[in-house]
N, C-alpha and C positions, 0 to 999 in steps of 0.2 A: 417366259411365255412367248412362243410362235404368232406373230399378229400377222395380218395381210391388209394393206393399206389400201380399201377399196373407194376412192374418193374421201368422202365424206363419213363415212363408214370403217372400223375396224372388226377384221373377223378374225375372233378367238380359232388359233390351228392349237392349241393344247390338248384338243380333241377331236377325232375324226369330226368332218359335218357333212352332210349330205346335202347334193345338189338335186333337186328338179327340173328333168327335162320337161321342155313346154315348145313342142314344133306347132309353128305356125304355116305351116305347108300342107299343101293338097298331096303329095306325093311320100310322106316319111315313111323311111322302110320300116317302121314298128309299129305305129300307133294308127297308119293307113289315115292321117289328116285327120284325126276325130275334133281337133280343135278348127281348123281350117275349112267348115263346111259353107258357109255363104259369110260375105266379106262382111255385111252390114254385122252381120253377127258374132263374127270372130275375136273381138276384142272381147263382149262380153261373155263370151264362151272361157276365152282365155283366161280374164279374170277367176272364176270361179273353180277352172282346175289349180291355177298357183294356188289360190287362199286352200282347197282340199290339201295339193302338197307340205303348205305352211304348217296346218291344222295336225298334219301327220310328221313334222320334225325336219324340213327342210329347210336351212338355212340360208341357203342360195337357190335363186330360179334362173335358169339355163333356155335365151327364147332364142330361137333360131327360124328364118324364114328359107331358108335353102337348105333343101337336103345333102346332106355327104356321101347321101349311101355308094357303093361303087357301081359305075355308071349313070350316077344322077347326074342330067341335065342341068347346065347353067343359069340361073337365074338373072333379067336385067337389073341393074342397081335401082331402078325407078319402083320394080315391084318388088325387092325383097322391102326398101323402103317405107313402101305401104303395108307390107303384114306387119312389119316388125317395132316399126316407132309408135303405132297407136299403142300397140299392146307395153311399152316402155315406159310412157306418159302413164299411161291408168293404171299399171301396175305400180308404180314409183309414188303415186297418189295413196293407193287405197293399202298397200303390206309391207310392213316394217320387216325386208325382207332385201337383202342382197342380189339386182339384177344384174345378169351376164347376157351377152349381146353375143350369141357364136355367129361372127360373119368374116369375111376377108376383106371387105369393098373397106376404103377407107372413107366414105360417103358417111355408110352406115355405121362406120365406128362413130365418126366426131357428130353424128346426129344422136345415135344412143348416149354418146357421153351427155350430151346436152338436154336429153329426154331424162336423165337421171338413173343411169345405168352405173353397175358400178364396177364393171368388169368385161374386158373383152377376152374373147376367146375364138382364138382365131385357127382352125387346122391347117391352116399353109403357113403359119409362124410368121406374118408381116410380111409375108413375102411380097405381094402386089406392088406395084408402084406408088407410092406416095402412102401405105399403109404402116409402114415403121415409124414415117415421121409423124403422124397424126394421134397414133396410139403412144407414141412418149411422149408428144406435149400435150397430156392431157392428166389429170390424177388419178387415172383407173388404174387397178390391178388389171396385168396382163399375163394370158395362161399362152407358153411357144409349146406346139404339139410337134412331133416326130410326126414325115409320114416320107414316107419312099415313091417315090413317081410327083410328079407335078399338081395333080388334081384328083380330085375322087373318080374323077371319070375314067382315066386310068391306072390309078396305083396299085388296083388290081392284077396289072398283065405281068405277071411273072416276075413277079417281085424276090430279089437274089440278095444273101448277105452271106460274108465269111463266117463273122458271130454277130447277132441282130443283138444281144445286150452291150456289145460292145460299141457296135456303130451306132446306136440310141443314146448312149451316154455320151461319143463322143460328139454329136448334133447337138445335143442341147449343152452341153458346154460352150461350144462355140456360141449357143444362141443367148447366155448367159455374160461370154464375155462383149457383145453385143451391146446387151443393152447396158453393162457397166460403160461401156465407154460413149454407150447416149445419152450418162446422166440418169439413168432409172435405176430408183433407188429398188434393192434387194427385197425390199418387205413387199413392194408392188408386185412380186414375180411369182407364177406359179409354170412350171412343167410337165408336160403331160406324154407320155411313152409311145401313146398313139396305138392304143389297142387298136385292130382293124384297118387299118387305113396302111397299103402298102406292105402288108405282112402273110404270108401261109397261115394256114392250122398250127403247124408245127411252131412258124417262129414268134406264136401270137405265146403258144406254153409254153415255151422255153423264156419270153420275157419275162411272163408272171412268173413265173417259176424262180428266176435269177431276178426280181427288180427291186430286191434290199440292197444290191449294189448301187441304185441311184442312188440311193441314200446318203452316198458319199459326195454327191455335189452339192449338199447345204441349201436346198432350194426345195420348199414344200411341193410334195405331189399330187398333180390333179389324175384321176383314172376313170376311165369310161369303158367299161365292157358289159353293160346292160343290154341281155337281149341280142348280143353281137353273133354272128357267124360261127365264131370260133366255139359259140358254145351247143349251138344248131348241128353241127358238124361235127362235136364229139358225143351228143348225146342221142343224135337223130332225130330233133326236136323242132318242128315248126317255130316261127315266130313266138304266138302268144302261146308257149309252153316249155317257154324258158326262164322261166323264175325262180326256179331251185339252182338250175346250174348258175344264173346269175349272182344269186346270194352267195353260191359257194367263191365265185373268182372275188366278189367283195372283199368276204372274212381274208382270203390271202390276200389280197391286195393290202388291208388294214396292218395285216401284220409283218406285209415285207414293207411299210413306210409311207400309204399311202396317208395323205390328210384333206385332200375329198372326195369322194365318189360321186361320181354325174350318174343317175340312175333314172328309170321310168318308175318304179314301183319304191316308195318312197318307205311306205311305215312298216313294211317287213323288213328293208335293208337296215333303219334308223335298229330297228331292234340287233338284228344281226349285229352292225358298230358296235353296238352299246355293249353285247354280252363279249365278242371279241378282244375292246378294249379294256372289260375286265378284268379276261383271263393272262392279257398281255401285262395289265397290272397289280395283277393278283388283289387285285381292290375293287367293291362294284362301286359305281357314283351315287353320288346324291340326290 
């Protein structure tokens, strides 16, 4: 059995799980802030879409107070701060439910660790200053993402690769020997391919398409292409009318190796897994 050693917390990888996203931003390029609408209120708003997520098969909640989207503006560490630790605290209280902190600051890591987080996920891979050291001495699970260009703000401008499955494997290997030699144990690790971030249309399907080869680094996979560009773009699909192409990159994702999906729409992907990992084990579950 595949376990992930998220603090205090062990999560069963023996079966896909499904993450919920929960942006606590006024600006997210998906959900347009639905949770983020006046401050007094946004913890308790927050609350109440995790527990709908849990309700519908989400095993991990995914809260982020700065957007990634490309060209999202920066956020100061004083205010991602404040969206992000009340809703950590009350969440951590009230759902018997695996938190993940998506930030880079390493402020907000060692505050979520200690708000009761049980996971960082970071799209710049620890890159910041004092962010490597703070997320390995701490007992979370930590997820290193791929993304070509420095920041969301630019990884968009012409983003170049000889072979993008190659150059993805070979980054997170290196990110891998990393943290072996800081002492972070292998069960704490998740990798993530970096759908969207630093990639074309073309080399976001050609990763899916080729990403059973991760498979060969020994290190469970996290994947987020919920709602992303890549799927806007191949089906000519606004924002919120992309839930069918979203399910479909799920089911491959599931069966080129992923073992969690970060999604917005929770109880149709949960089913999606479930009939997927079926058919991949020619067994339904229990």
């Amino acid at each position: 059995m595949t376990v992930l050693q998220c603090a205090g917390r062990k999560l069963d990888l023996s079966t896909v799980q499904v993450m919920g996203i929960l942006n606590v931003t006024p600006d997210s390029f998906s959900d347009g802030g639905s949770v983020y609408r006046d401050r007094q209120l946004s913890v308790e708003m927050a609350l109440r879409k995790a527990e709908q997520q849990v309700r519908e098969g989400a095993t991990l909640i995914d809260i982020g107070g700065e957007s990634t989207r490309p060209g999202a503006e920066p956020v100061s560490v004083a205010e991602e701060l404040e969206r992000v630790i009340p809703v950590v605290e009350r969440l951590s209280r009230e759902l018997d439910v695996v938190l993940s902190v998506d930030t880079s600051a390493p402020e907000v890591m060692q505050a979520a660790a200690d708000a009761g987080a049980g996971l960082l996920n970071d799209v710049r891979s620890f890159s910041r200053p004092g962010a490597f050291d703070v997320a390995a001495s701490t007992d979370l699970a930590l997820c290193v993402m791929h993304m070509q260009g420095s920041s969301p703000a630019t990884m968009q401008l012409k983003p170049c690769y000889r072979d993008v499955t190659e150059e993805v494997e070979h980054f997170l290997q290196f990110q891998q020997q990393r943290c072996r030699e800081a002492g972070i144990e292998s069960k704490r690790l998740l990798l993530d391919p970096g759908f969207g971030f630093g990639k074309t249309l073309q080399h976001n399907l050609e990763l899916l398409n080729r990403m059973d080869r991760l498979q060969g680094l020994g290190t469970p996979l996290l994947v987020g292409t919920s709602r992303k560009s890549m799927i806007g773009m191949t089906l000519n699909k606004p924002v919120d009318q992309r839930l069918y192409g979203s399910l479909a990159t799920v089911a491959l994702a599931v069966s080129k190796g992923a073992k969690i999906v970060r999604v917005h729409d929770v109880a149709p992907t949960v089913d999606v897994v479930r009939m997927t990992e079926a058919v991949m084990n020619e067994t339904a579950g229990e």
